[in-house]
N, C-alpha and C positions, 0 to 999 in steps of 0.2 A: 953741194951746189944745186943738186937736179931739188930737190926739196924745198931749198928756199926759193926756186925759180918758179916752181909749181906754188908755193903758197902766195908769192907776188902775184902770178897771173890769176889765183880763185881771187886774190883781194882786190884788184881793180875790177876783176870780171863782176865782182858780187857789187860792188861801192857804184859801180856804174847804172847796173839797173836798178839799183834802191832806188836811181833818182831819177830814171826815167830815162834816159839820154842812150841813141844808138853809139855803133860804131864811129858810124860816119860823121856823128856831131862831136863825139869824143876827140877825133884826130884831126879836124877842122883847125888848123893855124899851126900844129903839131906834131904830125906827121901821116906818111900815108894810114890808109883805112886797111890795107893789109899788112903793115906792120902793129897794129893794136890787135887786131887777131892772132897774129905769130905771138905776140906778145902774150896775151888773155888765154893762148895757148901750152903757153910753156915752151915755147919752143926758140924763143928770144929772150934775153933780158935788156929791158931797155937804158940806154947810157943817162947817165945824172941829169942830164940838162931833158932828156926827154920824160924824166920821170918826175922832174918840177913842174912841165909843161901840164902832163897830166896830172897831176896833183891839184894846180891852179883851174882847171877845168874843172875839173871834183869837190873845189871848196875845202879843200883841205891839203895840210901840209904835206911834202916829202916824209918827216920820218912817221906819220899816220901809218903808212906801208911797214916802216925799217921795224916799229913797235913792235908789230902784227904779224912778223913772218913766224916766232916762236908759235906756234899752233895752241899748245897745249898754256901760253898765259891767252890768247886771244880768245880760245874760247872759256876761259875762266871771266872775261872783261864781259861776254857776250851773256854770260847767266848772273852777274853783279846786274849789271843793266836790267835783264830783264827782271829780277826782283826787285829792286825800285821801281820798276814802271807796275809791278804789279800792285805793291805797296801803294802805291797812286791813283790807280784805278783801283781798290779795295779802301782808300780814305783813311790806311794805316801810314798813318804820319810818324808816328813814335819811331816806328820797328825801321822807316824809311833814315830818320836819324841817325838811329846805331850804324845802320849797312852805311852809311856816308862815313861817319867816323871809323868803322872797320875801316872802310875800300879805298878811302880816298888818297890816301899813302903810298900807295901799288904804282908801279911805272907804267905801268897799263893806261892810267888816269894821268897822262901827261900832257899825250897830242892833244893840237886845239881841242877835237871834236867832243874829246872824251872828259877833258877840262871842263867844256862848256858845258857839257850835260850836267857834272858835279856843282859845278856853281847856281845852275838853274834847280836845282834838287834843291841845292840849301836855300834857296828862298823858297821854295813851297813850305819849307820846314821853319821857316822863319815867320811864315804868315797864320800856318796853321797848329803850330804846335808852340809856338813862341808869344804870339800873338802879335806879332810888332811887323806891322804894313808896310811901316816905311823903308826898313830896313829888308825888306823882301823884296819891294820893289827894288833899289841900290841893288841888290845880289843879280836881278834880272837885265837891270839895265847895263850893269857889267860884262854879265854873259851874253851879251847882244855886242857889246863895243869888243868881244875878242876877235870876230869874225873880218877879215879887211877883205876876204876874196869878192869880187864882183857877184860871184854863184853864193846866194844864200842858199841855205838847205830846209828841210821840213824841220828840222830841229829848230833853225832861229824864228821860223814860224810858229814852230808848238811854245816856244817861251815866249814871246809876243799874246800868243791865246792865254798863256796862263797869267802875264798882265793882265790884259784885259778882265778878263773874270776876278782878279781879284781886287782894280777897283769898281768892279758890277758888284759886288759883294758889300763894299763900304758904302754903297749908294754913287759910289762918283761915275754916272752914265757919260757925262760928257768924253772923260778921260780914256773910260771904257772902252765907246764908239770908236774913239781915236786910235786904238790901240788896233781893234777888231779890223777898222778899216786898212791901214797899214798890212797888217798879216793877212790883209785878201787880197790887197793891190800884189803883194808879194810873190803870191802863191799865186795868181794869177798873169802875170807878167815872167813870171821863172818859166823856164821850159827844159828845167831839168828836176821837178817836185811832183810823181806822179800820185800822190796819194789821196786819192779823193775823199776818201773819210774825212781829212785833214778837213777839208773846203767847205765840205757840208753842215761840220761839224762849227766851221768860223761862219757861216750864213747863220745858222740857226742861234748860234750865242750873238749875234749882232743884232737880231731879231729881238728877242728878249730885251738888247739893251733898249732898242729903239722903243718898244712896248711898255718900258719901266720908266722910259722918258716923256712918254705920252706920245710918238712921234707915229701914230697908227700906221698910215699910210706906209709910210718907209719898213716900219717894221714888216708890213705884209709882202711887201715887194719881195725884201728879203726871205723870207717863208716860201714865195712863190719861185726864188732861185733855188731854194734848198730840194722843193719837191721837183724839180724839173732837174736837177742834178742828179737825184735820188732813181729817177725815172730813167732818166742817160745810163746811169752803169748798172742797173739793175741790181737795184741792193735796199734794202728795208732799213740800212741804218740811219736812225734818227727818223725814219717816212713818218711816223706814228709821229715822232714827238715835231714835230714840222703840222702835222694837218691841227692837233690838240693846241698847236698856238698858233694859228691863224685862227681858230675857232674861238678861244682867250680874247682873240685882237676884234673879233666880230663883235663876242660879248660885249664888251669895251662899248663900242661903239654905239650899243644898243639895239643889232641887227640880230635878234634872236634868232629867227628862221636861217643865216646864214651861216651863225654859229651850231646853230643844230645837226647842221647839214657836216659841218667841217670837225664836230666831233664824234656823230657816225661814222667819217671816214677813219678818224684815228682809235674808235673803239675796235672795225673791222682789224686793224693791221693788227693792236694787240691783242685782238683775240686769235689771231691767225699766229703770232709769235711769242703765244702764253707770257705774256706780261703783265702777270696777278698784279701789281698796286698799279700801275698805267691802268688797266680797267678799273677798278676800283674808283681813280681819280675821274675818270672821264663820266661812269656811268652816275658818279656824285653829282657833275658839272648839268651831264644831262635833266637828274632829278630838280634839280633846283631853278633850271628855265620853265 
């Protein structure tokens, strides 16, 4: 009992800050703010009806928890996951396949959250390894309709972004935008989604669509949220590729001298965070004004 009480309290305790959210917002309608500490402590276990309460504040089900008290499949869930996302971020589509067809069977992969990820994986697999759009979007658009909690999470925002990009990829900007706008209205109206990469990372892909749309102006606006974001938490990621397309957007325009300026800035950052082909491209962009 003391071990499943103690793996309840690290699972709310952990599920709570992924997503930004104090004590005190947690037990807001729930219960008091010193019983989710006893709780997050180990030191209480909370009755059925308090552990839905917080559960529906979390964006996710009661047995999300009941899954997840076995330690030893939780953290088996926890390294499946993170090699699909590696596989993702390395543009291994193939290898992303097999791990779904391996994993996807496991009881592990039952609760919403975990569902959802799997259905969102098989349309990346569907669009780039299948090649079939449509049928990737339907797998996206599924994994967005499992969701009924009030509390969206970064995950139905990160499959919103990976809409988005893949009809920026077909040419369809209008749809794109639409998608992009949505997953920032989201993440920006949630105040339980602290991930700022997430945000930056949806300015700078909205940007591009606006840019590919011809929609200069908007695109730069956007540009000019990303680097003012980028400046707020103090973090280089995307800063580079943020000054290199408003420099793009300059070009565009015709305003050579301004673009010259905005790709000095983004040749500084990559050469400050060794990003051989980011120089390369920039110092290309440079040559040829």
């Amino acid at each position: 009992m003391v071990i499943i009480n103690n793996n309840l309290a690290q699972l709310i305790k952990d599920l709570r800050q992924s997503i930004g959210i104090s004590q005190r917002e947690l037990a807001e309608g729930v219960c008091s703010q010193s019983e989710i500490s006893q709780i997050e402590n180990g030191k209480i276990i909370p009755c059925i009806y308090t552990l839905m309460s917080i559960s529906e504040r979390l964006g996710v089900e009661p047995v999300y928890f009941i899954d997840r008290m076995n330690k030893d499949e939780y953290t088996l869930l926890i390294n499946i996951k993170k090699e699909i996302r590696d596989c993702s971020h390395n543009k291994n589509y193939i290898k992303m396949s097999k791990l779904i067809k391996k994993y996807e069977g496991l009881a592990c992969f039952r609760p919403l959250e975990e569902k959802q990820f799997i259905i969102w994986h098989k349309g990346i697999v569907e669009y780039y390894v299948n090649n079939d759009p449509i049928l990737a979007q339907q797998y996206l658009n599924y994994a967005l309709s499992l969701r009924h909690s009030f509390y969206k999470t970064s995950q139905d925002v990160n499959i919103l972004n990976s809409s988005a990009i893949m009809y920026a990829e077909v040419g369809d900007h209008h749809q794109a935008i639409g998608a992009f706008k949505e997953a920032i209205s989201l993440y920006e109206l949630s105040d339980t989604i602290a991930d700022f990469k997430l945000h930056i990372k949806l300015l700078y892909n909205i940007s591009k669509s606006y840019t590919k749309n011809g929609e200069w102006t908007i695109a730069e606006k956007y540009c000019d949220l990303g680097i003012k974001k980028c400046k707020k938490e103090y973090t280089f990621y995307l800063y580079g590729e943020l000054f290199y397309q408003k420099a793009l957007i300059s070009k565009l325009k015709g305003d050579y001298k301004e673009a010259s300026k905005q790709f000095n800035k983004s040749l500084f950052i990559f050469t400050e965070s060794k990003r051989e082909n980011y120089i390369k491209a920039t110092l290309n962009q440079l040559e040829e004004m």
